[in-house]
C-alpha positions as CSV (number, residue, x, y, z in Angstrom):
1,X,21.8,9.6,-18.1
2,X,18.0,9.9,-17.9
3,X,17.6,6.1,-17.2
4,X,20.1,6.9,-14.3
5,X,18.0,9.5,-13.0
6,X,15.0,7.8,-12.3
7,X,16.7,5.2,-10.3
8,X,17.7,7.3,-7.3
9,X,16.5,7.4,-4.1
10,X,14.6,10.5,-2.6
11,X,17.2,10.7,-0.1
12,X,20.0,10.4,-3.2
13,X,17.6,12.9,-5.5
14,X,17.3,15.5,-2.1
15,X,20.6,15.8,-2.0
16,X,21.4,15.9,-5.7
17,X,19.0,18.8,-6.0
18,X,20.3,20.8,-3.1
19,X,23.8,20.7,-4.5
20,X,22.5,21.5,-8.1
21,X,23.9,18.5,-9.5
22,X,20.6,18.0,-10.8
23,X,17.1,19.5,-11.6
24,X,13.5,19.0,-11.0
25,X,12.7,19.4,-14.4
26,X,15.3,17.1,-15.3
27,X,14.2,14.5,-13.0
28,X,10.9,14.8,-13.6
29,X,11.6,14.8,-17.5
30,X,13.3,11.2,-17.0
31,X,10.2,10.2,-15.2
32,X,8.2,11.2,-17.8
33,X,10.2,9.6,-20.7
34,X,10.0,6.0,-18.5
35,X,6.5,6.5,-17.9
36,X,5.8,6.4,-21.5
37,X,8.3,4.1,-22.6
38,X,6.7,1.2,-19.7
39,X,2.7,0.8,-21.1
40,X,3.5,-2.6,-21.0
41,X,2.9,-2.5,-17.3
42,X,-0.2,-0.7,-17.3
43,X,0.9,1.0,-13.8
44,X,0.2,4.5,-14.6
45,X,-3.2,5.4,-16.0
46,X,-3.6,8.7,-16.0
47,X,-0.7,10.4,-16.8
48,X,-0.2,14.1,-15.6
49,X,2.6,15.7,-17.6
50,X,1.3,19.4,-17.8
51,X,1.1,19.6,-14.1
52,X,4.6,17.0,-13.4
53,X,6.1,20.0,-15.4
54,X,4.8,22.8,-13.7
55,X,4.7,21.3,-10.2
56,X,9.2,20.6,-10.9
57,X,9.4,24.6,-12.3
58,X,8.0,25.7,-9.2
59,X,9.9,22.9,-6.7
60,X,13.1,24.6,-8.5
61,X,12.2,28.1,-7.5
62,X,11.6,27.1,-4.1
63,X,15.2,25.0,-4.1
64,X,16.9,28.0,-5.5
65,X,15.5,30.0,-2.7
66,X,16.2,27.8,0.2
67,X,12.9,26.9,1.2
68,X,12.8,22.9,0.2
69,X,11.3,20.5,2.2
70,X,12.8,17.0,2.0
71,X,10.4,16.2,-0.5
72,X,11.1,19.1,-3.0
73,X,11.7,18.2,-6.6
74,X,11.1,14.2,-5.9
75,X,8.6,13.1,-8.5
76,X,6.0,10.8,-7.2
77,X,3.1,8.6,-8.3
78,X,-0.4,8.4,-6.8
79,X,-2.3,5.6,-6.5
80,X,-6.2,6.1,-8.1
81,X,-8.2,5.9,-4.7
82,X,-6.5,9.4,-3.7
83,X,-8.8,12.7,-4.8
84,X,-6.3,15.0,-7.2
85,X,-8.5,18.0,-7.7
86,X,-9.1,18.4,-12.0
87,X,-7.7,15.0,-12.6
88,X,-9.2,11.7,-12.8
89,X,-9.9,9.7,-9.6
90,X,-11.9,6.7,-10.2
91,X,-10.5,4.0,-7.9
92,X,-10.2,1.8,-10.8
93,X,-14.1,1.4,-11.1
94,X,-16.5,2.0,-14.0
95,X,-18.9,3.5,-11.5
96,X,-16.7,6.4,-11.3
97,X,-16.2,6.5,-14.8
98,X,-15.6,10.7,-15.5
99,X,-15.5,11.5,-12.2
100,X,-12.5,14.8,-11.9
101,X,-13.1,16.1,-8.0
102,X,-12.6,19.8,-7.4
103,X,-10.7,19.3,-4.2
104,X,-7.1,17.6,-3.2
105,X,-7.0,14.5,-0.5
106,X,-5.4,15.8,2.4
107,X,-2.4,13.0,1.6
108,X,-1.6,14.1,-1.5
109,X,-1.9,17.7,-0.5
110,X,0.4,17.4,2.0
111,X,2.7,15.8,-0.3
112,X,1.9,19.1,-2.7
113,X,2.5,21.7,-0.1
114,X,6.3,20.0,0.5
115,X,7.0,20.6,-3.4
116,X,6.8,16.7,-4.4
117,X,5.9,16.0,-8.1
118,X,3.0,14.4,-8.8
119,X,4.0,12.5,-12.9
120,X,-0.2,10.8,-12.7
121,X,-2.4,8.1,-11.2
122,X,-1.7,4.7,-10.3
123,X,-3.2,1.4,-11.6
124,X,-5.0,-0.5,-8.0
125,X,-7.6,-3.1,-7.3
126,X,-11.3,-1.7,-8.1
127,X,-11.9,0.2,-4.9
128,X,-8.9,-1.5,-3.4
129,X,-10.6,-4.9,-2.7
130,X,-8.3,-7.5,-4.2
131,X,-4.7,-9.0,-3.8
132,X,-3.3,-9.1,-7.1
133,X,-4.5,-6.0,-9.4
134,X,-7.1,-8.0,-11.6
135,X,-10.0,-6.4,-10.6
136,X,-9.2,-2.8,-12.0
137,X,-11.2,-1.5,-15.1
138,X,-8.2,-0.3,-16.4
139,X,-7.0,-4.1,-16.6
140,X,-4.0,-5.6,-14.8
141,X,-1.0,-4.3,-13.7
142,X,2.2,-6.2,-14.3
143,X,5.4,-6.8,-11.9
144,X,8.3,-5.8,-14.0
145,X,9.7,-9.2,-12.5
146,X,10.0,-12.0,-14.3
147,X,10.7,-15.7,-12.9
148,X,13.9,-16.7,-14.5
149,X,14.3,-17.1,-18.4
150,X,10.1,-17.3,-18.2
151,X,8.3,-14.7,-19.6
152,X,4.9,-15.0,-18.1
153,X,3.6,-11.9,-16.6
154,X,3.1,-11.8,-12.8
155,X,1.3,-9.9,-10.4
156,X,2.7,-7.0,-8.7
157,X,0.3,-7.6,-5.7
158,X,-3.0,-5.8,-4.8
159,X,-4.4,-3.7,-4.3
160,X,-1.6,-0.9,-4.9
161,X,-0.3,-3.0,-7.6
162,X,0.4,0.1,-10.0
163,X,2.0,1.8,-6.9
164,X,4.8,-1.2,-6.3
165,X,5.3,-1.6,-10.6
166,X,5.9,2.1,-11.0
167,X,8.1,2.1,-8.2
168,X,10.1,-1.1,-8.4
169,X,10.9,-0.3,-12.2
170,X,12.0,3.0,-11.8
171,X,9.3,5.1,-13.3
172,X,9.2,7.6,-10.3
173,X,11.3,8.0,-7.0
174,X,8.1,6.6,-4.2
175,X,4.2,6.2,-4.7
176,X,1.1,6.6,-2.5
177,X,-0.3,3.4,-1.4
178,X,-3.3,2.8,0.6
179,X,-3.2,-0.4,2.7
180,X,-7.0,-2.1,4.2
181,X,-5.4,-5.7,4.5
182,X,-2.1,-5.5,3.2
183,X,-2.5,-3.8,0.2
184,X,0.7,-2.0,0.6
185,X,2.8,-4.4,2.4
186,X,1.6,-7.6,-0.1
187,X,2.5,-5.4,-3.5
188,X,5.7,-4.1,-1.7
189,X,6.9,-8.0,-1.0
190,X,6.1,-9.0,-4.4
191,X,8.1,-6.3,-6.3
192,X,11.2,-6.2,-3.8
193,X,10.6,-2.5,-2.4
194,X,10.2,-1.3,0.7
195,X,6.3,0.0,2.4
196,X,5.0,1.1,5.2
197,X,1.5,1.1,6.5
198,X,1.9,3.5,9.3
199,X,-0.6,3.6,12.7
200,X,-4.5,4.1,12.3
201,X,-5.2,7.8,12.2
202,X,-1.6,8.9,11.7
203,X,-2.7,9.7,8.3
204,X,-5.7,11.6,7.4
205,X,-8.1,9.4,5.0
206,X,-10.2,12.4,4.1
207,X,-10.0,12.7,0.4
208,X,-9.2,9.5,-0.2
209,X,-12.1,7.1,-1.8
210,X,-13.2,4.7,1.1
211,X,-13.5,1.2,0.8
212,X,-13.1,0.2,5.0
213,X,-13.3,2.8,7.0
214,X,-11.6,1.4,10.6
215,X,-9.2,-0.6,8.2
216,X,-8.1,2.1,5.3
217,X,-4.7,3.9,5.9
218,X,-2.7,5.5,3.7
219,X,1.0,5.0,3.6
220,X,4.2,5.5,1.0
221,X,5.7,2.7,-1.2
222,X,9.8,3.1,-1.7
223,X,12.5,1.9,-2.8
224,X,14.1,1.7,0.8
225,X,13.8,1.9,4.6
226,X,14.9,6.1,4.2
227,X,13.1,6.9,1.3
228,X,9.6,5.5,3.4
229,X,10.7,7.5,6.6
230,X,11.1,10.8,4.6
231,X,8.0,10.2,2.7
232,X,5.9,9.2,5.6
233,X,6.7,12.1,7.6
234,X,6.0,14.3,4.2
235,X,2.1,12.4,4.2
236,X,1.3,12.4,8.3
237,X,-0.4,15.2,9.3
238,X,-3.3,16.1,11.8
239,X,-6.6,16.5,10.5
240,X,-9.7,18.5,11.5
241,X,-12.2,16.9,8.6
242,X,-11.0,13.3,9.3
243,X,-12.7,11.8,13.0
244,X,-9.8,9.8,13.1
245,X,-7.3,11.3,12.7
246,X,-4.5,11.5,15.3
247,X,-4.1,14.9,16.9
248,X,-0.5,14.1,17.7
249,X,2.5,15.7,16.1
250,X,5.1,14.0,13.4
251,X,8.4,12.9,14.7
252,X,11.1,13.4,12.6
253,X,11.2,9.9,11.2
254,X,14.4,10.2,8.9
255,X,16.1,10.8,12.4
256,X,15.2,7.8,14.3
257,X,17.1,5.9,11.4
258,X,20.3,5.1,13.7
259,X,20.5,1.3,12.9
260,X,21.2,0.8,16.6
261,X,18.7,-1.9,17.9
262,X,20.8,-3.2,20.4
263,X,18.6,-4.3,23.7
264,X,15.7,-4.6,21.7
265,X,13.4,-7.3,21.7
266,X,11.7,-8.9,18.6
267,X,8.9,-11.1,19.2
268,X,8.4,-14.1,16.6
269,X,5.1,-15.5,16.7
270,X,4.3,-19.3,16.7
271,X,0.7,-18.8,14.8
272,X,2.5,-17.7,11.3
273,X,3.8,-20.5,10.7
274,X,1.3,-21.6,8.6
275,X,1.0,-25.4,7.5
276,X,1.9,-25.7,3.6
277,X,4.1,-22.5,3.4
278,X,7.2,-22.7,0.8
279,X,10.6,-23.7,3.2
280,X,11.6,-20.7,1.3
281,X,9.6,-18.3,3.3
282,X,10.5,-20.3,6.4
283,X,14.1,-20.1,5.3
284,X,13.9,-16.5,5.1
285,X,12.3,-15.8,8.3
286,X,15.1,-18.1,10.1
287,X,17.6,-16.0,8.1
288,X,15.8,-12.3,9.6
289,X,15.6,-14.0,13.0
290,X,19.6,-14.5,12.7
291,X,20.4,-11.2,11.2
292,X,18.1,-8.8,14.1
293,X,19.9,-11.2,16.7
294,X,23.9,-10.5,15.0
295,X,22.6,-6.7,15.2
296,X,22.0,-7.3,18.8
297,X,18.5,-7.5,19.2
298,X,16.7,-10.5,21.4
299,X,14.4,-12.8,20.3
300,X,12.0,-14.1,21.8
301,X,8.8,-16.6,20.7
302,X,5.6,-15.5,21.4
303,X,1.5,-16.3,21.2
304,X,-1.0,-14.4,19.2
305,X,-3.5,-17.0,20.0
306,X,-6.2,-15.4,18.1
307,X,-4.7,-15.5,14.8
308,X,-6.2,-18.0,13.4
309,X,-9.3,-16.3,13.8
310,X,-8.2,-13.0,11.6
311,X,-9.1,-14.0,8.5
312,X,-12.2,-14.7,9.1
313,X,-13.1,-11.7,11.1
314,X,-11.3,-8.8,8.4
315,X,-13.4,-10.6,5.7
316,X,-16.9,-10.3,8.3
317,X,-15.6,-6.4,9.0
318,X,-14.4,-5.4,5.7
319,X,-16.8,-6.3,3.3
320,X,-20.1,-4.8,5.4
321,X,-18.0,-1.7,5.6
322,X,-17.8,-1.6,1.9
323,X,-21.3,-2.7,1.6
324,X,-22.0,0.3,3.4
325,X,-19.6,2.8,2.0
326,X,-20.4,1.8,-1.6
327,X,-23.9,2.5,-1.4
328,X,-23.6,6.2,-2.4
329,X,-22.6,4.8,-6.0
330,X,-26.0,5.0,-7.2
331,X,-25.8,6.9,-10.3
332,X,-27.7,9.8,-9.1
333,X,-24.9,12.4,-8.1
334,X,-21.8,11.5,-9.7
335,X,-19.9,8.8,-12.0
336,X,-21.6,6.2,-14.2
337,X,-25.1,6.1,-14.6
338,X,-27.1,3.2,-17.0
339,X,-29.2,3.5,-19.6
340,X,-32.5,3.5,-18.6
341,X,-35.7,1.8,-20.9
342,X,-39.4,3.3,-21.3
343,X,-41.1,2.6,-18.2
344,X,-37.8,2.8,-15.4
345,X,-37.6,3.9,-12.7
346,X,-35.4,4.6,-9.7
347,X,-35.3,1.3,-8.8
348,X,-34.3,-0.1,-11.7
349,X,-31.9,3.0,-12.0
350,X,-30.2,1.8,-9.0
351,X,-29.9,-1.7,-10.3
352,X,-28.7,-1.1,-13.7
353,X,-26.1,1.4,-12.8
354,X,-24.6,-0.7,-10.1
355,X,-24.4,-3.7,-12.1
356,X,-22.6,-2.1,-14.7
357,X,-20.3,-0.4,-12.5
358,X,-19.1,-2.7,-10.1
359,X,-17.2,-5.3,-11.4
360,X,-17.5,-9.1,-10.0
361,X,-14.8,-8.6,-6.8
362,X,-16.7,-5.7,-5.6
363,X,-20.6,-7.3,-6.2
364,X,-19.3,-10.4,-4.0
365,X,-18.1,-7.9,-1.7
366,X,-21.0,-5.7,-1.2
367,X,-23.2,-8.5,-1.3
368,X,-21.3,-10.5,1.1
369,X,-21.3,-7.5,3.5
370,X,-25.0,-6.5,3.3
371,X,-25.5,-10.1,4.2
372,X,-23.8,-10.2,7.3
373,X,-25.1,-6.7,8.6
374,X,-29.2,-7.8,7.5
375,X,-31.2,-7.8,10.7
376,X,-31.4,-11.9,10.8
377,X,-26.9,-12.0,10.8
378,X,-25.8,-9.2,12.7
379,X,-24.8,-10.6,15.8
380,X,-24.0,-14.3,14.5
381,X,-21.5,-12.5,12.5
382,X,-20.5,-8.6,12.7
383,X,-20.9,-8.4,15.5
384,X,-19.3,-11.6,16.5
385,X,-15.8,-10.2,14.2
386,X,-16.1,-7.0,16.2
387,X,-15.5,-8.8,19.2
388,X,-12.9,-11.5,17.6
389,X,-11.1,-8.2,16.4
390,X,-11.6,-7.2,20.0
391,X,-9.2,-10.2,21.0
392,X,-6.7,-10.1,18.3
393,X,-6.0,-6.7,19.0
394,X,-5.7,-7.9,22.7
395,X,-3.0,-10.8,22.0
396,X,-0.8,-7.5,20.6
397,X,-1.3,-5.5,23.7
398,X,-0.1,-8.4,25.9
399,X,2.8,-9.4,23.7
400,X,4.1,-5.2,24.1
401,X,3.4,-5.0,27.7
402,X,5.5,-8.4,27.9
403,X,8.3,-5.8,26.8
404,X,8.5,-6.7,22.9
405,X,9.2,-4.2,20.4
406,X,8.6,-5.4,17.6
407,X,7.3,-8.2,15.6
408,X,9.1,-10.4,12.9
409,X,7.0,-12.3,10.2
410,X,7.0,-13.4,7.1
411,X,5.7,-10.5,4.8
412,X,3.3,-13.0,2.3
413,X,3.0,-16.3,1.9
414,X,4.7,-16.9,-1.7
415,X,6.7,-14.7,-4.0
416,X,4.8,-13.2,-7.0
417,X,2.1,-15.8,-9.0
418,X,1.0,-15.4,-12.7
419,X,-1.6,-13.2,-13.9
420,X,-4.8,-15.6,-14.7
421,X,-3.3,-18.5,-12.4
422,X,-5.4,-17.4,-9.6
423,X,-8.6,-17.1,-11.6
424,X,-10.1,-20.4,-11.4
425,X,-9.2,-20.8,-7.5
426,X,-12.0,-20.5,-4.6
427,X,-12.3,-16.6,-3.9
428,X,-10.5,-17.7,-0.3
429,X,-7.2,-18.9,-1.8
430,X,-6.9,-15.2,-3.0
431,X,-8.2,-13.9,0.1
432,X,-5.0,-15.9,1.9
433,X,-2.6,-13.6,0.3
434,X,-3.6,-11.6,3.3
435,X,-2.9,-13.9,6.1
436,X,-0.1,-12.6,7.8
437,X,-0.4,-8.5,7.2
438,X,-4.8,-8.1,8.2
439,X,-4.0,-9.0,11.8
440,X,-2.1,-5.4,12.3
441,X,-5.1,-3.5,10.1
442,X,-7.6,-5.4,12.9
443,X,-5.5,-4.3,15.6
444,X,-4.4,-0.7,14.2
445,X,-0.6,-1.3,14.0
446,X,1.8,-0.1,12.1
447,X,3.7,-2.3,9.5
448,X,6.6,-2.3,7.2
449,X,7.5,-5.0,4.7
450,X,10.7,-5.1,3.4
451,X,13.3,-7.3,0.5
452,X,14.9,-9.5,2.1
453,X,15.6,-12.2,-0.1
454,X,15.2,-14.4,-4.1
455,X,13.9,-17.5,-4.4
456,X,14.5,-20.0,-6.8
457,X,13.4,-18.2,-9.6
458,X,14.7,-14.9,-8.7
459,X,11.6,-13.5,-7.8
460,X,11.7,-11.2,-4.5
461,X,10.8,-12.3,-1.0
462,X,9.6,-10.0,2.2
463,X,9.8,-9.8,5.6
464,X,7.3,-8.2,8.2
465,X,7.9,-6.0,10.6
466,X,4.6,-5.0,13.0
467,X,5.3,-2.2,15.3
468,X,3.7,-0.8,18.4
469,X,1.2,1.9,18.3
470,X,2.7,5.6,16.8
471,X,5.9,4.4,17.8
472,X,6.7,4.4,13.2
473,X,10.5,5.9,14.1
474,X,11.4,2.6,16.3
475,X,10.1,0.4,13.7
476,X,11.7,2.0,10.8
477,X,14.8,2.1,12.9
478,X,14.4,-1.6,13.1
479,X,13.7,-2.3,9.7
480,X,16.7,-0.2,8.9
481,X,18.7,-2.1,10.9
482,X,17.2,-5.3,8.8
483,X,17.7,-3.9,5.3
484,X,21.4,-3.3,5.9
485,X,21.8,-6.9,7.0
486,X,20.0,-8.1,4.3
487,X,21.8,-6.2,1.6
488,X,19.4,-6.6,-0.9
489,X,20.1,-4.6,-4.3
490,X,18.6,-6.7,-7.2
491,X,16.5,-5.5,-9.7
492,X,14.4,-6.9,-12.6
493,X,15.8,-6.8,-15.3
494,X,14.3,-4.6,-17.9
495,X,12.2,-6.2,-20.5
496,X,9.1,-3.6,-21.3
């Protein structure tokens, strides 16, 4: 029964704990007990029992009295970048090695103030920058999938990597995720769950460790279309301490969830299909195409002429943002700090301690974006993204005011790869993991990816939805529509 438990929904675990078929306690015990009983996929790292347990005694109370919010009781993991006052939050870096802040991201508050559990921290990409969860000091995290009869371990995707493990193999009901490039929708696609990177500024990114700051935006990871408008709606919020944050209020997203998309019209853009991609993503994508058209939606082709220009520009923009935000890891204030010899001084305070710190991802990184924001490269090439990102988010504008609702793309372009396989490669094969999701962080879209299919080896495929602009309910009524086509139910099959 306790294996059963954690494989609910939060829509199925709201309603079993309104009726009183079930507890909080209980839930959050079977959490617990899967948590510890799955090291072998490294997805949580610091585990939070004392306060699981006392956060599902209080979420009871409140059910017992009447006042429980849809997210109430449902257990929930958080991915490292978010602040958790008193508990670990190091973003999967050395440099933050000890560091326990003494105040709550406004996310994961939000998600505290509507009674949700939180069972610990989740595995991630040092400071979010990578695609495949290699880069963490707390070493990889593993997809629970497996291809076929092989037993090779596989990425879950980065950078919320420990976010789509924990939540694919059923060690909590839905998981925080932060998405810069695609680091919710990528994971999400590679593990066969459903996530949703919701509008820039529709959720606050105060308290949550920055490494882009016009790309970073924080969204949940589920195991389906209802369980990511229910969270969603639990995360969004208006907030004073974040610039850029939407003063706009929530819509009721679990509502919007009508599966009715007749009259709609889904764009499908000639610029993803990419030269080299597996027939089976193409497949797939002809098979989405078929399904939103036998719901009654139109579909139309349309130009994003700029495209091809997106990679490029995220990984101009990006990195000098990091460069930037990673400069107040210095060892002075907070977090690691190096030994120091006779004679040292700041300087080589500064050196040391960032050297030790940051691990090989994040030094290209920073370097990469000091380089292009030093005095003699600024306008050959930030400033020449900023205007590139400019004219991508341009080619979206056009394509809604055409009268499209929605866009339909493939979600990555491969199922899951094997740990190590990439490590060898040129830094940009790993950067095109990201080639269809960082043109909807340039423009400031919202996104959902979603299971829609296996390959050959019985690994889980994705498709991409990309929205218009705080219109999340019409795109999660879209991808609802999509999901109940696609039927997708597998799961992998338990081996850790």
């Amino acid at each position: 029964m306790s294996r059963e438990l954690t494989k609910l929904t939060i829509a199925g675990a709201r309603d079993a704990l309104r009726k009183g078929d079930v507890t909080s306690v209980e839930l959050t015990e079977s959490c617990l007990s899967a948590i510890d009983a799955a090291d072998a996929l490294n997805a949580f790292v610091h585990k939070t029992p004392e306060i699981a347990r006392e956060r599902a005694a209080a979420a009871d109370a409140r059910l017992k009295a009447g006042d429980a919010p849809d997210m109430c009781g449902i257990p929930v993991g958080i991915k490292d970048l978010f602040c958790t006052k008193g508990v670990a939050s190091q973003a999967a870096s050395r440099i933050l090695e000890g560091f326990a802040p003494e105040y709550e991201s406004t996310v994961s508050q939000n998600l505290i103030d509507a009674g949700a559990v939180m069972l610990g921290k989740l595995n991630m990409d040092e400071f979010a920058m990578g695609s495949s969860n290699e880069t963490s000091v707390y070493g990889n995290a593993v997809n629970p999938w497996r291809r076929g009869n092989d037993d090779t371990a596989l990425t879950p995707g980065g950078s919320s990597g420990g976010s789509a493990s924990a939540v694919a193999a059923d060690l909590c009901l839905a998981a925080t995720g932060t998405d810069t490039g695609g680091s919710i929708r990528q994971p999400a696609a590679f593990t066969g769950i459903t996530g949703i990177k919701p509008t820039y500024g529709r959720c606050s990114r105060w308290g949550t460790i920055a490494f882009a700051s016009s790309l970073d935006q924080a969204g949940p990871m589920t195991k389906d279309v209802r369980d990511a408008a229910i969270m969603l709606q639990a995360m969004c919020s208006h907030d004073p301490k974040d610039s850029t944050s939407a003063e706009l209020a929530v819509p009721d997203f679990e509502a919007a969830l009508t599966g009715d998309i007749r009259g709609k019209t889904i764009g499908i853009p000639k610029e993803y299909h990419m030269d080299g991609m597996p027939q089976e993503i193409e497949d797939l994508w002809t098979k989405g195409k078929e399904m939103l058209a036998d719901a009654g939606a139109k579909i139309v082709d349309i130009t994003l002429p700029h495209t091809k220009y997106a990679l490029p520009a995220y990984y101009v923009i990006a990195p000098a943002e990091a460069s930037s935000n990673l400069a107040r890891y210095d060892g002075v204030r907070y977090g690691h700090r190096a030994k120091l010899a006779q004679g040292d001084g700041i300087t080589e305070m500064y050196e040391k301690t960032r050297a030790e710190g940051f691990g090989a991802e994040v030094q290209r990184r920073v370097m990469i974006g000091t380089y292009v924001l030093s005095a003699g490269f600024y306008d050959a090439y930030y400033n020449r993204a900023r205007k590139v990102r400019t004219l991508i988010k341009k080619d979206f504008e056009d394509v809604f005011a055409q009268g499209v609702d929605a866009i339909l793309t493939p979600a990555t372009p491969s199922a899951a790869f094997g740990l190590g396989e990439m490590k060898d490669a040129d830094p940009v094969q790993m950067y095109l993991n990201d080639v269809f999701t960082v043109t909807v962080n340039l423009a400031g879209l919202p996104g959902i990816a979603l299971p829609a299919g296996l390959d050959k080896q019985g690994l889980p495929l994705g498709l991409q939805l990309i929205g218009r602009p705080w219109e999340e309910g019409d795109l999660l009524n879209t991808a609802y529509a999509l999901e109940r086509a696609a039927g997708f139910v597998a799961k992998p099959a338990k081996w850790w």
